[in-house]
C-alpha positions, 0 to 999 in steps of 0.5 A: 669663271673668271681668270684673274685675281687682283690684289695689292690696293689699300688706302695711302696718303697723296704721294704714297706708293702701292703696287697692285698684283693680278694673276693669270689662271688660263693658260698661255700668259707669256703670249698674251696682252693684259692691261690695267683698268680702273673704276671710280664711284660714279665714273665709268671704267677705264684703261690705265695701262697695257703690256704686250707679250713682248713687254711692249707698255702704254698707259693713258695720259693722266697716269703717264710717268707713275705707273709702271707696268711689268709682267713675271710670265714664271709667275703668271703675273702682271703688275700695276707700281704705281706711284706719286698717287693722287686723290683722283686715283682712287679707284677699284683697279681691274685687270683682264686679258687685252685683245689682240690690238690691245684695245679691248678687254676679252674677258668677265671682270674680277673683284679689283682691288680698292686703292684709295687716295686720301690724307 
């Protein structure tokens, strides 16, 4: 069983802003690393944005700047705001529990949720 639900994605214009939601059902959310992760049609998938137990957040090069990630540990929840979005941010975005050098996910994949970027 899969331990998140992500939510949040939609279609906007360039420029335009959303934020994606993804909930933890496990136990011990405060203590863990989750990251962001995103699918285009035909690309392979790929991290977008990690944030430690300690609110420690890194993101890749291309999303640098207009995503922020944050987390409410009373809500078992991490966040994905992302803005200034672009056509090639259309994505299914994903997000799963990170290992403990945040450099892997550890668990099966969601649904994502679907944002998409288009005038």
């Amino acid at each position: 069983q899969v331990p998140v639900v992500e939510s949040g994605g939609g279609r906007v214009p360039p420029g335009g802003s959303l934020r994606l939601s993804c909930v933890w059902f496990g136990p011990l959310f405060s203590n863990m690393a989750m990251g962001w992760f995103r699918q285009a049609p035909g690309k392979q998938r790929e991290l977008v944005a990690t944030i430690t137990g300690r609110n420690f957040v890194k993101y890749v090069d291309s999303v640098q700047g207009r995503f922020f990630i944050s987390r409410d540990d009373t809500l078992n929840t991490v966040y994905l705001q992302m803005t200034s979005l672009q056509p090639e941010d259309t994505a299914n975005y994903y997000c799963n529990r990170m290992s403990e050098d945040v450099s892997s996910p550890l668990d099966s994949w969601g649904q994502g949720t679907w944002v998409t970027v288009s005038s």
